[in-house]
C-alpha positions, -999 to 999 in steps of 0.1 A, spaced: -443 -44 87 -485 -42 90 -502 -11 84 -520 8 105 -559 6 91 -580 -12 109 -590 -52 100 -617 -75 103 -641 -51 115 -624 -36 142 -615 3 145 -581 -3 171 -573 -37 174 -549 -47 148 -532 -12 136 -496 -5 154 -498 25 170 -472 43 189 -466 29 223 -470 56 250 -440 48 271 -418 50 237 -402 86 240 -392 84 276 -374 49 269 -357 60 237 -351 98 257 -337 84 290 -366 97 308 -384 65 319 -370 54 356 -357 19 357 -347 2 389 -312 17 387 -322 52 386 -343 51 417 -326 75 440 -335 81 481 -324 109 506 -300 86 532 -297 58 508 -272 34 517 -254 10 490 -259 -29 499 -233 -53 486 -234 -91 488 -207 -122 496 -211 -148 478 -194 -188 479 -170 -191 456 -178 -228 462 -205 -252 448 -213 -272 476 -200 -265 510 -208 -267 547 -205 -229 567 -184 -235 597 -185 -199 607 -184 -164 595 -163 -133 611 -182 -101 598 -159 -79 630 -135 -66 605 -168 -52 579 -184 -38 609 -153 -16 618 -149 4 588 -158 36 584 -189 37 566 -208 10 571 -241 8 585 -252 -25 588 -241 -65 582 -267 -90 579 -260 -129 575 -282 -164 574 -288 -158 611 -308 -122 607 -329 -145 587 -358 -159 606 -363 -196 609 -390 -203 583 -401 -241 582 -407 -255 552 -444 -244 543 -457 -255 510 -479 -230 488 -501 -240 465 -498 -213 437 -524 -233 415 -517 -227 380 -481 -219 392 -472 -248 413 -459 -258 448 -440 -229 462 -414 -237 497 -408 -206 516 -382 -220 537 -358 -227 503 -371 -196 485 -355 -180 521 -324 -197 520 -317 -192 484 -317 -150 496 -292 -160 521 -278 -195 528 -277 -205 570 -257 -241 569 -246 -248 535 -241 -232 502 -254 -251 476 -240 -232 444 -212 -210 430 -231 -181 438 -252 -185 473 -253 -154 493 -236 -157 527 -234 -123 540 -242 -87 529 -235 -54 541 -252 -14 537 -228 13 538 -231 49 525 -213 43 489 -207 9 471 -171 12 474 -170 12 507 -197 -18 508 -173 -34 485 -147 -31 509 -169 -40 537 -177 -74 519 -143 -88 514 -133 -80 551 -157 -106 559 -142 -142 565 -160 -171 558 -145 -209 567 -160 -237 546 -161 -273 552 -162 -282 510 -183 -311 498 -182 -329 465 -208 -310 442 -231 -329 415 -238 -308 386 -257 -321 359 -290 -347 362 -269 -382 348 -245 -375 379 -273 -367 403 -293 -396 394 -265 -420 393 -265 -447 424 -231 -432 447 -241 -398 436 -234 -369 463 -269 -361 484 -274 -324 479 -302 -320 506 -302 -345 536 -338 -346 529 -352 -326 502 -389 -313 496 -404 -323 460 -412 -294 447 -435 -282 414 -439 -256 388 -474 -255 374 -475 -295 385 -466 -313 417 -439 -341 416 -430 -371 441 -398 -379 457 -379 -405 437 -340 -406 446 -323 -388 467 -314 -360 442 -347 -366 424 -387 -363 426 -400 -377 397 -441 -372 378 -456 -397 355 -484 -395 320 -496 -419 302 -520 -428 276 -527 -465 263 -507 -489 259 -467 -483 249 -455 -521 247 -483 -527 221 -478 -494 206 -441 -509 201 -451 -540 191 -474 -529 163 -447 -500 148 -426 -511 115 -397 -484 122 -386 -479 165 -359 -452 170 -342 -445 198 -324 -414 204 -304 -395 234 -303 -354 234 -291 -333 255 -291 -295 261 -270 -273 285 -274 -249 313 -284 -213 298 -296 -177 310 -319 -150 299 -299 -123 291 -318 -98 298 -298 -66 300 -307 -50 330 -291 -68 361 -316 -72 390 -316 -42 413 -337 -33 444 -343 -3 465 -362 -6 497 -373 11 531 -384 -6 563 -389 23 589 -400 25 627 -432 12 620 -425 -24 603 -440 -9 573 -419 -21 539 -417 -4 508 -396 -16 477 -390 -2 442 -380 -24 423 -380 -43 385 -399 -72 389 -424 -94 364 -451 -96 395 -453 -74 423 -480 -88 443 -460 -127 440 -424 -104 452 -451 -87 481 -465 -119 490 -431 -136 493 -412 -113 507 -438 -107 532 -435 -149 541 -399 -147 545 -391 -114 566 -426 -122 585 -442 -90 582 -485 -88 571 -486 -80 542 -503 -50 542 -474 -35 555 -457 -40 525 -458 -22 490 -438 -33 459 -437 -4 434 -428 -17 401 -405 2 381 -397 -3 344 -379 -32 334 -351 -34 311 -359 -72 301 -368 -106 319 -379 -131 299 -394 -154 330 -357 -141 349 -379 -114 371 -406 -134 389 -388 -140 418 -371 -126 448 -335 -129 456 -321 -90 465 -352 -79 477 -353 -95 517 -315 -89 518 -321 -53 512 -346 -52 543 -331 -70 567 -302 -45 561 -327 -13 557 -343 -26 590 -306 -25 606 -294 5 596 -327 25 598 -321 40 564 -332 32 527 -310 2 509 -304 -5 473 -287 -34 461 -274 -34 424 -259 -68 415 -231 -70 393 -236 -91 357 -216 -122 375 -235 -120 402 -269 -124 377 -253 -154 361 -240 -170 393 -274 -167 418 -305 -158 398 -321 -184 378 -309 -199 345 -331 -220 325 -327 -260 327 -296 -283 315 -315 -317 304 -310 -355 295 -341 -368 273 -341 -403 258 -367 -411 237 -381 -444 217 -407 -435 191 -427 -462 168 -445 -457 137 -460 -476 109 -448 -477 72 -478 -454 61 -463 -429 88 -486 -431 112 -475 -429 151 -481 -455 169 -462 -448 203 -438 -433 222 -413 -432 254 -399 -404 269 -374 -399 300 -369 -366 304 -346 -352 333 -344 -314 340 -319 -295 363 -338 -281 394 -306 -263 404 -302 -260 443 -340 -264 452 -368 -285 432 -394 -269 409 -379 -266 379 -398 -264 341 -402 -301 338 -439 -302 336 -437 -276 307 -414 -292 288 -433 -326 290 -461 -306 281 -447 -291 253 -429 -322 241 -461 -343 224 -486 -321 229 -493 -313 189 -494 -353 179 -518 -382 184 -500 -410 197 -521 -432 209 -498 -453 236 -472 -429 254 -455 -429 284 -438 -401 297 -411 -402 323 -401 -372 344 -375 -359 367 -369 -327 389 -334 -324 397 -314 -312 422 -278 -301 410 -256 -275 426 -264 -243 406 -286 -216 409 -323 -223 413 -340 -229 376 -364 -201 369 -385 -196 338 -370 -186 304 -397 -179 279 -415 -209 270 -393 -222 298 -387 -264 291 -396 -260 254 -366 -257 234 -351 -284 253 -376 -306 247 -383 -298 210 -349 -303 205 -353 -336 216 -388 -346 199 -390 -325 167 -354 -342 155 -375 -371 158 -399 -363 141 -380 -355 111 -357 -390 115 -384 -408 114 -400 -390 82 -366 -393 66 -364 -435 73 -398 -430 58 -390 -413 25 -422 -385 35 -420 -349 34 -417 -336 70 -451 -317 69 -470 -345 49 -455 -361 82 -466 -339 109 -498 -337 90 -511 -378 94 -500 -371 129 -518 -338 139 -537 -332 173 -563 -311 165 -593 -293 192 -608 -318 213 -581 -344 210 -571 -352 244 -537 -343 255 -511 -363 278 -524 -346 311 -561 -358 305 -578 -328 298 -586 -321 255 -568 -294 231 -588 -260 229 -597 -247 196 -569 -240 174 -565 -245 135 -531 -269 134 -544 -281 94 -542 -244 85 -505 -242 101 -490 -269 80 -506 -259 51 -499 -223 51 -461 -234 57 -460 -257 25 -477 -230 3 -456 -206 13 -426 -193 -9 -399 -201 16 -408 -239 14 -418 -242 -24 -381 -227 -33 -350 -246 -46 -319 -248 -21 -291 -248 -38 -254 -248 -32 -231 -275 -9 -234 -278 23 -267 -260 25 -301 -278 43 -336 -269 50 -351 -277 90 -381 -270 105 -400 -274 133 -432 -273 149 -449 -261 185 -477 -259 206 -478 -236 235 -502 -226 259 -513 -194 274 -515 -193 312 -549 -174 319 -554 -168 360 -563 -140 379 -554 -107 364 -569 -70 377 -575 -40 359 -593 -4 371 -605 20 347 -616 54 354 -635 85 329 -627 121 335 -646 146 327 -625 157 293 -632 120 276 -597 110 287 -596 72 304 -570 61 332 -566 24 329 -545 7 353 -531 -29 355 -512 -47 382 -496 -57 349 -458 -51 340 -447 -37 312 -425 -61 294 -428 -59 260 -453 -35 252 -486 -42 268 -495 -9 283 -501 -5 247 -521 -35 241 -536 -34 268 -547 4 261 -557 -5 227 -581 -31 242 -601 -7 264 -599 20 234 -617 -6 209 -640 -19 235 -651 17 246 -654 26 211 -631 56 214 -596 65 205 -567 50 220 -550 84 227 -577 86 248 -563 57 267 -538 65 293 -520 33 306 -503 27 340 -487 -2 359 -499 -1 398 -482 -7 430 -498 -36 452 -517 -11 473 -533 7 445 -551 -24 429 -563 -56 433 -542 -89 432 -530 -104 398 -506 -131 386 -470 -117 374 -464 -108 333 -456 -145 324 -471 -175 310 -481 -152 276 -509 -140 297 -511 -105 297 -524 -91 265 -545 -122 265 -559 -125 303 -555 -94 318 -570 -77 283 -599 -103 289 -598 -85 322 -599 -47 308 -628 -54 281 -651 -64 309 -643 -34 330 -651 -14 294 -683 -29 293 -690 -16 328 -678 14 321 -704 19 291 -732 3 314 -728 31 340 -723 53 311 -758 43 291 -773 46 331 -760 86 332 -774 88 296 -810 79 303 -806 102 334 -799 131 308 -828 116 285 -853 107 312 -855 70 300 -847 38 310 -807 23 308 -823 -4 287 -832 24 259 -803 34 254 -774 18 233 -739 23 225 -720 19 193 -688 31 182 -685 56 214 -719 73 206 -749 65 226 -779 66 213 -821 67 223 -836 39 208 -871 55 223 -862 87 206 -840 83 169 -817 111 165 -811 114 198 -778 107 206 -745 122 225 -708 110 224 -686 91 251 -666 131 252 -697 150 257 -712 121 284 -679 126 302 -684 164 303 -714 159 318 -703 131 344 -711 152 379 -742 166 371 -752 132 363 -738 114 394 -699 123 397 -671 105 388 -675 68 366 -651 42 372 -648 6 378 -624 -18 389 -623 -57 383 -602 -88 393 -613 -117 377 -602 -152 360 -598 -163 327 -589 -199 311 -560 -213 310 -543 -238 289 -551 -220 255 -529 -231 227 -508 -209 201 -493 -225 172 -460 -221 156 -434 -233 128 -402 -221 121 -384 -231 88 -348 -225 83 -319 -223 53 -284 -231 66 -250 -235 53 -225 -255 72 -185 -253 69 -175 -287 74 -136 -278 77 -146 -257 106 -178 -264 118 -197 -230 116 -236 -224 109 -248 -196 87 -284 -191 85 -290 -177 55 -330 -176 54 -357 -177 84 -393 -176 85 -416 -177 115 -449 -191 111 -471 -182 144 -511 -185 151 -520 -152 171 -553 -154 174 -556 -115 168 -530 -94 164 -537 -64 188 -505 -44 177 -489 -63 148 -461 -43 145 -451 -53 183 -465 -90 178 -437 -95 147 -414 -79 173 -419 -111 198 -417 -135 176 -386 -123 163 -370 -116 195 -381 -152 204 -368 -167 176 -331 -152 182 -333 -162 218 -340 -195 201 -313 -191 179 -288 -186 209 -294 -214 226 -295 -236 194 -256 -225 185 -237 -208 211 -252 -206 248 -240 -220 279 -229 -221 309 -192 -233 315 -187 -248 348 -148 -263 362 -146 -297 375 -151 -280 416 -183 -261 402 -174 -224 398 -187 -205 366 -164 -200 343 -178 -175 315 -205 -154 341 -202 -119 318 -218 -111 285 -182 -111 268 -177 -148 279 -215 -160 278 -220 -159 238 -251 -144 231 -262 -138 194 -255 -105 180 -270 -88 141 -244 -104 129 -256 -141 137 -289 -139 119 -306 -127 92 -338 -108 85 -361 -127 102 -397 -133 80 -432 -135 99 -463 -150 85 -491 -141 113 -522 -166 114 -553 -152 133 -572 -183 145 -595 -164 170 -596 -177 206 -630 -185 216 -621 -173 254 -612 -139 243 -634 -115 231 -612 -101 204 -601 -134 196 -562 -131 212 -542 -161 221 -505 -150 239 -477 -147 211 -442 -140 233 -431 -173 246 -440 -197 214 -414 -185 190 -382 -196 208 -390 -232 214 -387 -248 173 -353 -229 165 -329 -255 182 -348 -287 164 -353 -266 133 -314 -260 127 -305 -292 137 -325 -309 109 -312 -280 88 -276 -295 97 -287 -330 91 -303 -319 58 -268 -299 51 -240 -322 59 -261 -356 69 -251 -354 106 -274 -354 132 -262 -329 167 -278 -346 198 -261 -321 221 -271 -283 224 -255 -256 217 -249 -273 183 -215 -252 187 -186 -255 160 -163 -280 176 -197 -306 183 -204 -296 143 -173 -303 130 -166 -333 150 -196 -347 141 -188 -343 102 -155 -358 109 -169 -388 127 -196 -399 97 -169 -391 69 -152 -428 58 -122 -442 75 -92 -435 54 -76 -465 40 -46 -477 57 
């Protein structure tokens, strides 16, 4: 836990103060998407294939239409045609409106266990439910590919006739026909190889996995008489749901306004539509508000998991440990449409050591399951999985300490990554060394079957557009709103912000998330960009706030703006020592002075800053039966500043037990035809208190340069290491190495069976 004094000069950054939202959540007071409630509201329920891959040869919706009770049935062909239009997101990628369409509601084929294929409003759910399983649907079934060896192999099955290469954050290149593909490079690999004592090469791979979040996705939304669209809704961006939503039901967009409501969890799960033009189209039929609630299986089947992979690797290094190059092919599930998290996970792969010769192969691609969305450092864990057991195997052929290691092989700022452009400042000597000075490394492990992993990360912030709009009133109270959403805490951070930068108190501070017609534009809560970028945002709208506010007081003083200065929430007459008045008595004054002062700002801020992290981890294996108990944990993460520390331990925890999951038990089970087999939270094994221990935190403030308290993002970082880092816990344990993840029991305890000597016969 931190205390709540303030640090390093600063009187509200860096104490944990208690988050303003916190009593409605923990009363039942705050309104989430499910508690959204409309006179006339309809229910909206949604059939989906039970198959994988499959042709529609028609659909009967007469029988749903009849019953009592229903108000409106919408398919494919309420859809309009949308041709495939390619959107350049920057930062974000490549986005097709035509697929993002289909994905809502499928028109020829269905191309996952899952699709949508008709829906239907009527005044409860029951009788919606009824509604949807009169509807009769006749398939023509095709064979279904569903992971990236299959879909890349030569007589694989085609999944689109001709599909569009698609690209999250980067754009990619047709390949195959199941597969675009992106290239980077540095040097020379061949001579790289050529001058390397030790060359490993290694095969990993990692399977299909969810969020979790709790709350499913649910959407309420109007379209009345005059074409204007309003939706309430939980959603990580509401200007990106508004803008796409907008593309796909072809209305302007300023008829439409996405209120966001609170959001019980998303993790990178939230940024994108799938209820939300289903909803409309059925609204816009039936004349009446429609809310659509989906069901847990229907989350797991048709929203966006996070990537099954295939990664290969060949690494060289010389005897004194240095690297000398490298070879990667790494192949990431798209799902049913391309742009999923390869670039990220490439990214994230090398990006913390020099190699000089590299050459990095990727691939998008298309399988038949649900589109592949974001997931917290989404591509990460896969690919540290992959890399950081590496690492470690080649520092154990070595005989070198893991960090001593890492160390000889550190990027540090200015060294230019893979994509061309050079690291931003970040301390990666101080990481390592804090992590073997610290207690957890320095202590004896002791016991069979016990070993000691770790693992190491970069990650970078996305920075982009972000709005904020600040206003005084006259009682010294401040109204700060974001286009924002509330995730994990930021109204607080963000609220803290203003409150230092306006030198006042943040209960003074009241924080709100807007709807899209109340502010300007911004980028949705991901990327660990919001208490980074759109706090760069608010402090800039604070220092025009305290501009106007040093104009009103020389209009009091009868000076110049220039005389007068501000410190601490006090503003002062340099022509005139002893002369000052404070931000509450300026506000008092605020109309005879000129009315009301407020100020709204959308801006940019950089991208592509780093964050650091390490996570080191005891474990004890059962060999008989293949379980892993962690028995110690502790998170090393470079913050930059810790606004709130209290709520920055809180991400790096929660992101280290995401991490966790994933490493051990998380999956999705498909049958040999396609269909999801474990789509509920008693079947899909997320980790409970039971799995992990208290989780240590060791918070680093390197301040970043492009923020002007010095934060760097601190959600996503934390659950990329923990797969790698328990797997060379394992290997340190019970001298196996797990190439697959989830490391579950029956891969553990095979693996110890398979390196234990033959018997003799």
């Amino acid at each position: 836990m931190s205390d709540a004094s303030p640090k390093n000069g600063f009187n509200v950054v860096g104490t944990s103060p208690i988050r303003p939202d916190g009593l409605d959540k923990v009363t039942g007071r705050a309104q989430f998407a499910d508690d959204f409630h409309l006179p006339n509201m309809l229910h909206g329920k949604i059939l989906r294939s039970p198959h994988a891959h499959a042709r529609i040869v028609s659909i009967d919706t007469s029988a749903a239409e009849a019953l009592p009770g229903v108000r409106a049935v919408v398919t494919g062909a309420d859809f309009p045609a949308v041709r495939h239009e390619l959107l350049n997101l920057g930062t974000a990628g490549v986005l097709n409106i035509r697929e993002m369409s289909e994905n809502c509601m499928a028109k020829d084929k269905v191309l996952y266990d899952g699709h949508a294929v008709a829906a239907v409003a009527a005044d409860n759910p029951h009788d919606a439910e009824l509604a949807m399983n009169l509807i009769k649907v006749e398939y023509e079934l095709l064979p279904p590919v569903m992971n990236v060896r299959a879909a890349m192999a030569d007589d694989a099955p085609v999944v689109h006739e001709n599909f569009h290469p698609g690209g999250f954050i980067a754009p990619t290149e047709k390949y195959l026909p199941n597969a675009s593909r992106v290239q980077l490079g540095n040097g020379d690999p061949e001579q790289g190889f050529a001058e390397a004592d030790l060359v490993l090469e290694r095969e990993y791979t990692a399977e299909t996995i969810h969020q979790g979040y709790i709350e499913s996705h649910v959407t309420t939304v109007t379209w009345d008489s005059n074409d204007y669209v309003t939706v309430w809704t939980a959603t990580q961006g509401q200007f990106a749901l508004r803008d796409h939503l907008a593309d796909i039901i072809q209305v302007p967009i300023s008829n439409i306004n996405v209120v966001p409501l609170e959001i019980g969890g998303g993790f990178g799960g939230k940024e994108r539509l799938y209820i939300d033009p289903v909803a409309a189209f059925l609204s816009k039929k039936s004349q009446c508000p429609v809310k659509i609630a989906m069901r847990r299986d229907e989350v797991f089947r048709a929203t966006g998991p996070s990537s099954g992979t295939f990664i290969k690797l060949k690494f060289g290094v010389k005897r004194d440990g240095t690297l000398t190059a490298a070879h990667l092919h790494m192949a990431y599930e798209a799902g049913a449409y391309a742009g999923g998290p390869l670039f990220l996970g490439i990214m994230s792969a090398t990006s913390r050591y020099n190699i000089p010769n590299i050459h990095i192969d990727g691939f998008d691609v298309i399988v038949n399951k649900p589109t592949m969305r974001p997931y917290r450092a989404p591509g990460a864990p896969q690919a540290l999985f992959a890399v950081e057991q590496m690492i470690d195997e080649l520092a154990h052929e070595l005989g070198m300490d893991p960090i001593d290691f890492r160390m000889q092989n550190l990027m540090r700022t200015g060294d230019r990554l893979v994509p061309g452009f050079p690291l931003a400042p970040i301390d990666t000597e101080k990481m390592m060394e804090t992590v073997k000075a610290h207690p957890h490394y320095q202590a004896p492990l002791e016991g069979a079957n016990r070993g000691r992993g770790l693992a190491y990360s970069i990650w970078f912030n996305i920075g982009e557009i972000s709005s904020a709009r600040m206003q005084v009133n006259p009682d010294g109270s401040v109204t700060l709103a974001t286009a924002s959403p509330d995730l994990s805490g930021t109204r607080i951070s963000l609220a803290m912000q203003a409150a230092e930068a306006l030198g006042i108190d943040v209960e003074q501070v009241s924080p709100t998330v807007s709807d899209t017609q109340s502010i300007g534009f911004s980028l949705p809560s991901v990327g660990s960009r919001t208490t980074y970028s759109t706090g760069a945002i608010v402090c800039e709208v604070a220092q025009e706030i305290l501009k106007q506010m040093c104009e009103r007081a020389a209009l009091l003083w009868e000076t110049d703006a220039a005389d007068v200065s501000v410190e601490h929430g006090v503003f002062s007459n340099k022509t005139e020592p002893g002369q000052s008045i404070t931000f509450n008595e300026l506000a008092a004054r605020m109309f005879e002075t000129g009315g009301p002062i407020s100020h709204h700002r959308t801006g940019h801020t950089q991208s592509f800053i780093p964050g650091t992290a390490v996570h080191l981890v005891d474990v004890e294996v059962d060999p008989d039966t293949g379980k892993v108990d962690i028995l110690r944990y502790t998170i090393f993460q470079d913050v930059g500043k810790a606004v709130h520390p209290d709520y920055v331990e809180g991400q790096m925890q929660g992101a280290a037990v995401q991490g966790i999951g994933m490493a051990l038990n998380e999956e999705y089970f498909y049958d040999d035809e396609g269909r999801l087999k474990n789509a509920s939270l008693l079947d899909y094994r997320l980790p409970t208190s039971l799995d992990v221990p208290m989780l240590e935190t060791v918070v680093l403030e390197t301040p970043n340069p492009a923020h002007p308290f010095g934060v760097r993002g601190c959600g996503e970082i934390s659950i990329a290491p923990p797969p790698a880092a328990i797997a060379n816990a394992i290997h340190d344990a019970v001298g196996v190495r797990l190439n697959s993840m989830p490391m579950a029991p029956h891969k553990v305890c095979a693996a110890v069976n398979a390196a234990k000597p033959a018997k003799a016969a």
